[in-house]
N, CA and C of each residue as an Amber inpcrd file, in Angstrom:
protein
   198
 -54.2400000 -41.2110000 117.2590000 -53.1930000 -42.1700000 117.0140000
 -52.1780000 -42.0900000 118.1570000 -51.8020000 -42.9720000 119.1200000
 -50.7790000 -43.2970000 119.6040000 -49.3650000 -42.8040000 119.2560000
 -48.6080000 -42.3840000 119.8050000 -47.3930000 -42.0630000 119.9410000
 -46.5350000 -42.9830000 120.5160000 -45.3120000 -43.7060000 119.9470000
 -44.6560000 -44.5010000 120.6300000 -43.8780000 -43.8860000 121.2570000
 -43.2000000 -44.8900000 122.8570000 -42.7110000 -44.7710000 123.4150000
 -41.1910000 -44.9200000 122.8090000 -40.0560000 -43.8850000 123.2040000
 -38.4810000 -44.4930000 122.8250000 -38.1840000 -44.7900000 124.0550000
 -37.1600000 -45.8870000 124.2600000 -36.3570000 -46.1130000 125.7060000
 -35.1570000 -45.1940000 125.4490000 -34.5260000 -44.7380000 126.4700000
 -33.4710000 -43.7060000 126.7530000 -32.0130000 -44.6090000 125.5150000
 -32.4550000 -46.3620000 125.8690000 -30.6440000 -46.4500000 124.6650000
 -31.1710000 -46.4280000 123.3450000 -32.6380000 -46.3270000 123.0840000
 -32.6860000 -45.5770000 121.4080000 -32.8070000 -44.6540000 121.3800000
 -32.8780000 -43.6590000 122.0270000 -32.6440000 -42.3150000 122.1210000
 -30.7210000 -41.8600000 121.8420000 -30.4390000 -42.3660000 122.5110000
 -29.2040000 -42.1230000 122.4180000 -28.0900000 -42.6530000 121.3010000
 -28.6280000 -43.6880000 121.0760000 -28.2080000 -44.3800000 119.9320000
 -28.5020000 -43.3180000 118.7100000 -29.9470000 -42.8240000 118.3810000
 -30.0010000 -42.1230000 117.6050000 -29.3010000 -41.0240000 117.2950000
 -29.3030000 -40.1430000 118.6050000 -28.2100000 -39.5110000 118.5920000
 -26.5450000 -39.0600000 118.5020000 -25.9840000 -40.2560000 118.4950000
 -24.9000000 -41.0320000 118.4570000 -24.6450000 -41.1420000 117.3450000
 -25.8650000 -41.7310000 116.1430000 -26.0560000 -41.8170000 114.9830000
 -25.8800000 -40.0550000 114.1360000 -26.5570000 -39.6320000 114.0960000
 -26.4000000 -38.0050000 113.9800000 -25.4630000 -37.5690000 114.1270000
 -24.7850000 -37.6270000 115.3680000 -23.2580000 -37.1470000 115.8250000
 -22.5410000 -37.3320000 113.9500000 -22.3880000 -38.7520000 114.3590000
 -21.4700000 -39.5340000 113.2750000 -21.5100000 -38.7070000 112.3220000
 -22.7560000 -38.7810000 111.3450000 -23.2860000 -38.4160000 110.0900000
 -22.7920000 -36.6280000 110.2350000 -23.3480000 -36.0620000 111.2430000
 -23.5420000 -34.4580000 111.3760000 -22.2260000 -34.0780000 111.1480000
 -21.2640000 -34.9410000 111.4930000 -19.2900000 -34.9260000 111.8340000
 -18.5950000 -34.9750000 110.4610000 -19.1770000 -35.7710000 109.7790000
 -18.6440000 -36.3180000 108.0380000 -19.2170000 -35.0360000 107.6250000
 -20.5890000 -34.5910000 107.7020000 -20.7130000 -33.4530000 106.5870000
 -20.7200000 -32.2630000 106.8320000 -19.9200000 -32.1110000 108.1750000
 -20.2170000 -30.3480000 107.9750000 -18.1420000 -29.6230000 107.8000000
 -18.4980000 -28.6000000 106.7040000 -17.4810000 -28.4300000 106.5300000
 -17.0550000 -27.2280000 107.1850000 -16.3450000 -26.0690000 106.8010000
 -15.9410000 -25.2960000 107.4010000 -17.0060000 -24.1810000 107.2120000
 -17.1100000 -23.6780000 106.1260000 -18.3560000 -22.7730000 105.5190000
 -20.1780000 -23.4660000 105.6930000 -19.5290000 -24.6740000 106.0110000
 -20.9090000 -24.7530000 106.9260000 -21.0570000 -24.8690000 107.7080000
 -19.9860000 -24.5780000 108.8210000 -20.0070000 -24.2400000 110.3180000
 -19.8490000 -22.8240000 110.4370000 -19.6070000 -22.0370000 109.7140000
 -20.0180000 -20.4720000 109.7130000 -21.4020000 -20.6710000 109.3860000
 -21.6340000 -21.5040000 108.1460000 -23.0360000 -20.2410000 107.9190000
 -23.8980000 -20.9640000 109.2970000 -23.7190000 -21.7120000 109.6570000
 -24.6570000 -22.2210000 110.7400000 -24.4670000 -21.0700000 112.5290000
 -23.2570000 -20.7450000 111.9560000 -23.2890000 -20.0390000 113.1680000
 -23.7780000 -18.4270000 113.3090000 -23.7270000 -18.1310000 111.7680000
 -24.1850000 -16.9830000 111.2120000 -26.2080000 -16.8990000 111.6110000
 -26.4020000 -17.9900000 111.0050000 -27.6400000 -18.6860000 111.0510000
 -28.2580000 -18.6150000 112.7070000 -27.4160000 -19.1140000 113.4620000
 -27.5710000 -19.0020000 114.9300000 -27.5640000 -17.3290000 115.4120000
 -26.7550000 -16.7380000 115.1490000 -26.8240000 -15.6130000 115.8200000
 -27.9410000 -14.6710000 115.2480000 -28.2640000 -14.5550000 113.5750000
 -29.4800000 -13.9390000 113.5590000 -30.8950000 -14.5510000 113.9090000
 -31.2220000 -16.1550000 114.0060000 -32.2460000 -16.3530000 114.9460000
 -32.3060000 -15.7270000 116.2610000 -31.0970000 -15.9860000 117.0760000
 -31.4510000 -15.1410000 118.5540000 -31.4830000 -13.7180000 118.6770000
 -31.0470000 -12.9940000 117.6250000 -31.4300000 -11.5830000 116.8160000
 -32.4220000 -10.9890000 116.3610000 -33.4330000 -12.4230000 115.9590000
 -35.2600000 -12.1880000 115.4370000 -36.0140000 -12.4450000 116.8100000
 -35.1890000 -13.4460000 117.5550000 -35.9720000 -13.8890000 118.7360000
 -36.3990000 -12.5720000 119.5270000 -35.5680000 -11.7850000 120.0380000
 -35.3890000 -10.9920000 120.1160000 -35.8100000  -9.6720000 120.2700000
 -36.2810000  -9.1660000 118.8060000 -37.0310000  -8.2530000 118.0530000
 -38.3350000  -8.9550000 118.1360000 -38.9660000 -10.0150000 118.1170000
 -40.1070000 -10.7190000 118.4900000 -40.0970000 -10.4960000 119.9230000
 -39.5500000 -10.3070000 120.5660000 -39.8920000 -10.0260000 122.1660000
 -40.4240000  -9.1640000 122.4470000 -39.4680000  -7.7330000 122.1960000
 -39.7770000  -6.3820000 122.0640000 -41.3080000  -5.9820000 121.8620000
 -41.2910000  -7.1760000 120.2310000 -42.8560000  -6.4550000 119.5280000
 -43.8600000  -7.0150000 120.5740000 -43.5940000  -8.1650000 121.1280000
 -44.3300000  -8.3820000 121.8400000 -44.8660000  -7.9010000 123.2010000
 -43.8350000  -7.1530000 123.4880000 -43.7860000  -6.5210000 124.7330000
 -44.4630000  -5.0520000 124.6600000 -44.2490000  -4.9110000 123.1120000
 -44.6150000  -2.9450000 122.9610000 -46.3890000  -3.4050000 122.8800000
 -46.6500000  -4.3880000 121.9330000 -48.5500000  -4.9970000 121.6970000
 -48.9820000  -4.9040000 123.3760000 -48.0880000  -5.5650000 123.8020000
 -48.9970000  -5.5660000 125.2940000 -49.0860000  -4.2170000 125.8970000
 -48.1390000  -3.4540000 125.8310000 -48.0990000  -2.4310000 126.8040000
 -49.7060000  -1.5670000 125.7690000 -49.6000000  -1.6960000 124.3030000
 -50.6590000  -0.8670000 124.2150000 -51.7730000  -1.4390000 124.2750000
 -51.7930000  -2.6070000 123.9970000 -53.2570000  -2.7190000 124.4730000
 -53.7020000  -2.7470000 125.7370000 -52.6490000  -2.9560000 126.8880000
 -52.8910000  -2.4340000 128.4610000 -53.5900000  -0.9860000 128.1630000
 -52.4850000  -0.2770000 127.6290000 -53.1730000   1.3710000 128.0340000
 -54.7540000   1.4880000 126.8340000 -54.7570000   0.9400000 125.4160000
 -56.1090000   1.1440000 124.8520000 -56.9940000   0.4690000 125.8560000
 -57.3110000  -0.1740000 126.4280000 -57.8720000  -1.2680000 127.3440000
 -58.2260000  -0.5100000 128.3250000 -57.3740000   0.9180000 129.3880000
 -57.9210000   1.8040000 130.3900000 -58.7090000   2.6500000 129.6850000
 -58.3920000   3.1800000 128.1680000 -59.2380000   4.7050000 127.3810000
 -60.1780000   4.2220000 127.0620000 -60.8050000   3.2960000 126.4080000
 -62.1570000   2.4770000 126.1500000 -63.2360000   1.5680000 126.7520000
């Protein structure tokens, strides 16, 4: 199936749109928890790196013993 094309002023329009809407409903406690929200994603991101980084290093070294 095809994917349509957007032109850049419905793109922006949409976004524009969002703005609006995103502006009316966010209140104060939901600009914490969103920011709360933000800082432990880049907190998991993170800890997903690490793990990813420790998997490689061992399977580098199981990879020379076998």
């Amino acid at each position: 199936m095809a994917q349509r094309q957007y032109r850049s002023d419905e793109i922006i329009g949409k976004i524009q749109e969002a703005d609006v809407v995103f502006s009316q409903g966010m209140t104060v406690s939901h600009a914490r928890r969103l920011r709360e929200l933000e800082k432990e994603k880049a907190r998991l991101g993170r800890a997903a790196a690490e793990l990813m980084l420790e998997k490689l290093i061992l399977q580098e070294a199981a990879g020379r013993n076998f």
